[in-house]
VONUVO-947133 format. One record per residue (C-alpha): residue in one letter; x, y, z. Coordinates in steps of 0.25 Angstrom, whole numbers, plus 2048, in hexadecimal, padded with zeros to 3 digits. Example, Ala and Ser with C-alpha at 12.3 -4.5 7.8 and 13.67 -1.06 7.14 Angstrom:
2
A8317EE81F
S8377FC81D
//
This chain:
468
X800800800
X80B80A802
X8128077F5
X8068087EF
X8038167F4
X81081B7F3
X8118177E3
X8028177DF
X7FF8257DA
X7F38227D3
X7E781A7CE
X7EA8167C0
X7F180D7B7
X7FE8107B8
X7FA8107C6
X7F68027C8
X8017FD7C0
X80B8037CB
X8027FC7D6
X8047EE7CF
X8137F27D0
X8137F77E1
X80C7EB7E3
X8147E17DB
X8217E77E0
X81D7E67ED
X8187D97ED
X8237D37E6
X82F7DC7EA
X82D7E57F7
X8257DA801
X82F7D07FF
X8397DA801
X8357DF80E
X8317D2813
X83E7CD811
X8437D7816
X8397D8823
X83D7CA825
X84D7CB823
X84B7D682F
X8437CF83A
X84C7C2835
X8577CA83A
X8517D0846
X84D7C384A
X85B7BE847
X8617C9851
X8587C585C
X85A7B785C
X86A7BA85B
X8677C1866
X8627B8870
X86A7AD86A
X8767B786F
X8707BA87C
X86F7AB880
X87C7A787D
X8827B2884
X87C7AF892
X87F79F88E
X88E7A288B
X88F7AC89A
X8877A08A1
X88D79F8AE
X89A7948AE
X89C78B8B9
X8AA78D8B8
X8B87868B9
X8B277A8C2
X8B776B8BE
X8AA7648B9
X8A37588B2
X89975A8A7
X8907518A1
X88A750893
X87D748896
X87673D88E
X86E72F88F
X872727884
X88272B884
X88472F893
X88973A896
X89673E894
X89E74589F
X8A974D89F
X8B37558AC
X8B87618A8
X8C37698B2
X8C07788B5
X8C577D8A7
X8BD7748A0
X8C776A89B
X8C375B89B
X8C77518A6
X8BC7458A2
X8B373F89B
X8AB73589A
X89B72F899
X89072C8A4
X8837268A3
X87C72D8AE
X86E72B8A6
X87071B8A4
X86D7148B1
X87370A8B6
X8827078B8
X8867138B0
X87D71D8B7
X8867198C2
X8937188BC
X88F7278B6
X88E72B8C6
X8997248C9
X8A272B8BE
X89C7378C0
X8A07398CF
X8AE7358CE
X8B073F8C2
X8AA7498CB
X8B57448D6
X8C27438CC
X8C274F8C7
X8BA7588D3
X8B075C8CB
X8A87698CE
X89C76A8C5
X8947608BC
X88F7668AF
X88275E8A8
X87E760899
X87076389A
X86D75B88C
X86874D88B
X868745897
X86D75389F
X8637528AA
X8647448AC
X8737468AE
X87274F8B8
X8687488C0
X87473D8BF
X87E7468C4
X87674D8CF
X87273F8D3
X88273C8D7
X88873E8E4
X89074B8DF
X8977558E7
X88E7628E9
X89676A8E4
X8987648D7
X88E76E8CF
X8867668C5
X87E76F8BA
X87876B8AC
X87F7738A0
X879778893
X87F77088A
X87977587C
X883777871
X88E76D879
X88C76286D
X88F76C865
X89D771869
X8A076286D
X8A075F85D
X8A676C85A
X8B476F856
X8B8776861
X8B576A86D
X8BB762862
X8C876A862
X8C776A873
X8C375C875
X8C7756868
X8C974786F
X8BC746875
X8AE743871
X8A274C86D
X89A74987B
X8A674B886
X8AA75787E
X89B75E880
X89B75888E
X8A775F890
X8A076D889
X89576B893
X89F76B89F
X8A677789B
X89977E899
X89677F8A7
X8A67838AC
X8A479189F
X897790897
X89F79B88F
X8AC79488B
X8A4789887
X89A78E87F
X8A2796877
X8A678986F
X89978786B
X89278D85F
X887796867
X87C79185E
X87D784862
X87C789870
X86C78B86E
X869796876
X86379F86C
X85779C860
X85879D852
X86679D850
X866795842
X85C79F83C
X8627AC840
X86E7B2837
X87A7A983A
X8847B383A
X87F7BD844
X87B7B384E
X88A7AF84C
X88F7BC84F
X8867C085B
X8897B3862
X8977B4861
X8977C2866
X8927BD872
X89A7B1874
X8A77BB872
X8A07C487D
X89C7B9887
X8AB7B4887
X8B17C3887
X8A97C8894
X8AC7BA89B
X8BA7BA896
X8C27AC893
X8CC7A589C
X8D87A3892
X8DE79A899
X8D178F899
X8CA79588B
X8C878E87E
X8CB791871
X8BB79486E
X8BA79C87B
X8C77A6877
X8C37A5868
X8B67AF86D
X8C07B9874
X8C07C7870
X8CF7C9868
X8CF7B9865
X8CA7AE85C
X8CC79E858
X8DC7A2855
X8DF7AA861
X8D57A286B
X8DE794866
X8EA79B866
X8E87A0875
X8E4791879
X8F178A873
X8FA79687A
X8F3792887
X8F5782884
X903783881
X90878D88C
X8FF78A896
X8F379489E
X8F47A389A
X8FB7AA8A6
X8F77B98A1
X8EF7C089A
X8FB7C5892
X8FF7B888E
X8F67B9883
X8FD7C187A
X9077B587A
X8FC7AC872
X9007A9863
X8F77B785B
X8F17BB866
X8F67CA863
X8F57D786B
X8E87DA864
X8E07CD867
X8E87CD876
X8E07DB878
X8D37D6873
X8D27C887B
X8DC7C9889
X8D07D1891
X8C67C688E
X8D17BB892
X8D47B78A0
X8DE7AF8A7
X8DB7AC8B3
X8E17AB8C1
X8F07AF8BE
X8F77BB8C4
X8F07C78BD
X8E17C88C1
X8DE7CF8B5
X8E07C48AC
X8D47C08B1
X8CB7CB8AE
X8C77D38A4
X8D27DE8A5
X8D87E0898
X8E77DD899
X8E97ED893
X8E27F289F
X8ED7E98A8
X8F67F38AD
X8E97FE8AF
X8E47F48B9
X8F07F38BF
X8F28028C0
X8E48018C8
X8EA7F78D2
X8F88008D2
X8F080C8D7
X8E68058E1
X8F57FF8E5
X8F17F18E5
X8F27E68DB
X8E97E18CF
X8E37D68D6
X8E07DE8E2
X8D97E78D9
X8D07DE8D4
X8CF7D58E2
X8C97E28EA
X8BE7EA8E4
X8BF7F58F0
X8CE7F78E8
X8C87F98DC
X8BE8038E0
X8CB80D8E1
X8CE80C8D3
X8C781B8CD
X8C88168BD
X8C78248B8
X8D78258BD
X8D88198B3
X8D18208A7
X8DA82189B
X8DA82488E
X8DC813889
X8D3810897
X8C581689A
X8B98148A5
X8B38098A0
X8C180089D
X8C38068AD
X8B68008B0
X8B87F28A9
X8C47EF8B0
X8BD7F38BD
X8B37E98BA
X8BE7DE8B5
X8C57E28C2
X8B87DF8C9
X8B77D08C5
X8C47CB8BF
X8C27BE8B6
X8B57BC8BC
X8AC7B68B3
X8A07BE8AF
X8977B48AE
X88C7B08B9
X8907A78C4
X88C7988C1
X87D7928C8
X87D7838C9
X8707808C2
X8657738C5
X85A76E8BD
X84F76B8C5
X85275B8C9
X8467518C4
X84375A8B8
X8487548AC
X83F7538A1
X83575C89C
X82A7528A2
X82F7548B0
X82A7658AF
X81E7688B3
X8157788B3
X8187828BD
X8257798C1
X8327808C5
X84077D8C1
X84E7818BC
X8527868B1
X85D78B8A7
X85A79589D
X85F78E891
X85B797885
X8557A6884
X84D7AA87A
X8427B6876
X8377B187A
X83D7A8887
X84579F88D
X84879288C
X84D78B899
X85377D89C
X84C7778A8
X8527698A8
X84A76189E
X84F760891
X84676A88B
X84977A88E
X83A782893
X83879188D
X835799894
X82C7A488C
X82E7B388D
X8227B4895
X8277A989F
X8347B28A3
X82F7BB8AD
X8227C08B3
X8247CD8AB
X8247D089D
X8327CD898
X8367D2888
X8447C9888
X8457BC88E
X8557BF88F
X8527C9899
X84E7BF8A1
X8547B28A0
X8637B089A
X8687A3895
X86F79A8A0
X8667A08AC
X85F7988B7
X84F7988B7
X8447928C2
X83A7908B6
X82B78C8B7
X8267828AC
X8197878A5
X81577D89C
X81B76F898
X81876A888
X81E75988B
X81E75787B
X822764877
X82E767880
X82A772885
X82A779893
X826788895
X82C78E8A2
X82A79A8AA
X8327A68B1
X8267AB8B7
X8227AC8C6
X8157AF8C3
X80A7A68BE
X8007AC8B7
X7F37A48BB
X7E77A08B0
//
């Protein structure tokens, strides 16, 4: 209609033959033009958002709260293969391996107890990691059913995307003589000491914590996800004396050459002492040195800020701060009443302003402590196994598994995630369910609705009950 006005000038012959032309052009040229145009925009802006959350999930999966450098066992679970077990020491490197049959009955249900008790015993075990795939309930019910040391902290471990960086190149330069199963077994161990080191050897789209990922535009999903991988590793910072080539290949200033040259320097010559030591590494030049030694640590040796996340350049500025205060470097950092003297604006500089001042205050504040959120011991609800053991209005445990734009889905300990819908989340109107929930985070969860044949389980955040 507003074509028609704007060429139609009048009612005549001539007239009419330029209507048949609007309406034939615009039928057959304009329409499909702006449809596909219309399309190509909302394809994109649907694109973006997905991205977006898919960036978001792994984020909070990759600063997931690690366990830490504590000797463990870790079991990959299954009924018809066993399970197969592995020890790890605290830097993660393999003691032993072997299979159990807790799920058999029988003389191998006790033989797996057996075995399991004396590993736990040899090698002073501290933490007992469980795969939370098939057969990973039954397992843990095994192992909590054993006479174990209290202290020995047992937990189950997401184990999505383990399968694949067992039969990847990079566990089969690691592990090259050992088997697909002991090598995700031992992936599923090392989860649980640094969810971040560990993760970063998988392709993040096989981690399966976003939707969509195959139909959105490959190449920015690539992107976006590795910017955050690089950022995750970078405000966390890498131990270089315990890293892997994968995990230094994600440091700002480095990549594959550099990270493997760094790991053969540090196999041939032994543990980095200092910082500085670096710049011995074969094409690690005073460029790349610059860019990667504030995200490197090397922990526990005689200057305390190789720990932290004070630039090497700002060394001797740090030291002038502890000169004046007329105490050392360590004490500066040890006593926060010292630090309190330090008036910053006497440091200012034309190469050093405030907000440099301000970040070394901060690193000074916590040196080489890890930025992450301190690690919960976490329990599914005992007796709850399978979807048919839930029941409305019933309470229980839960592990926010994936979050997405119109809820949450959560892993209560049945082999079959709930969603939580948007309007489940709160008892208020909530816009973005990422405001309120975050991957990896603890949930008392009330089930809703049950669907046996469909596999479905609605769940609830709400106090509230709204009554019929």
């Amino acid at each position: 209609m507003f074509l028609l006005k704007k060429f139609i000038k009048q009612n005549d012959f001539a007239g009419k033959h330029v209507t048949l032309a609007v309406e034939d052009s615009y039928k057959r040229l304009l329409a499909p033009s702006l449809e596909n145009k219309l399309r190509n925009n909302l394809k994109a802006q649907a694109d973006a958002e997905a991205i977006a959350v898919f960036s978001e999930n792994l984020r909070e999966l990759l600063l997931a709260s690690p366990l830490g450098e504590k000797r463990l066992m870790a079991l990959d679970p299954g009924f018809r293969t066993g399970a197969k077990l592995v020890c790890l020491d605290g830097q993660g490197k393999l003691f032993h391996y072997t299979i159990i049959y807790p799920t058999y009955g029988g003389e191998k249900l006790h033989q797996a107890g057996d075995t399991l008790c004396r590993l736990c015993e040899t090698y002073k075990l501290e933490a007992i990691a469980i795969g939370n795939g098939t057969a990973g309930r039954e397992t843990e019910a095994f192992v909590r059913g054993l006479s174990l040391s209290p202290d020995i902290i047992i937990t189950m471990v997401n184990e999505s995307g383990a399968s694949i960086y067992s039969a990847s190149d990079a566990a089969r330069e690691e592990f090259p003589d050992l088997d697909v199963t002991v090598r995700g077994a031992i992936s599923i161990g090392r989860r649980l000491q640094d969810p971040l080191a560990e993760l970063v050897k998988i392709d993040p789209k096989s981690i399966g914590v976003g939707q969509y990922q195959h139909d959105v535009d490959q190449s920015e999903l690539k992107k976006s996800l590795d910017d955050v991988v690089v950022s995750c590793v970078n405000s966390v910072g890498v131990e270089v004396n315990t890293a892997s080539v994968r995990l230094l290949t994600f440091v700002s200033g480095l990549g594959p050459t550099l990270a493997k040259n760094i790991v053969q320097y540090r196999q041939e010559n032994g543990p980095f002492a200092e910082r500085k030591q670096l710049k011995k590494v074969p094409r690690l030049g005073p460029k790349a040195y610059e860019q990667c030694a504030g995200f490197l640590r090397v922990r526990g040796l005689k200057n305390p800020l190789d720990s932290s996340g004070v630039h090497p350049e700002r060394y001797d500025l740090v030291k002038q701060m502890a000169k004046d205060l007329n105490c050392s470097v360590s004490e500066l950092i040890q006593n926060e009443t010292t630090r309190g003297k330090i008036n910053l604006k006497q440091y200012l500089s034309d190469s050093v302003g405030l907000p440099t001042l301000n970040d070394i205050m901060a690193e000074l504040a916590k040196p080489g402590r890890d930025p992450r959120k301190a690690f919960i011991v976490f329990q599914f609800t005992e007796g709850v196994n399978t979807i048919e053991d839930l029941y409305p209005e019933m309470r229980l445990p839960g592990i926010v598994t994936n979050v997405t734009r119109f809820g949450a889905f959560v892993d209560i300990g049945v082999h079959q995630d709930g969603l939580i819908h948007i309007s489940q989340l709160a008892d208020r109107f909530v816009k973005d369910p990422a405001k309120i929930v975050k991957i990896g985070q603890q949930l008392m969860v009330r089930v809703l609705e049950i669907d046996v044949p469909r596999k479905r389980i609605a769940l609830s955040l709400k106090k509230s009950r709204v009554m019929s």
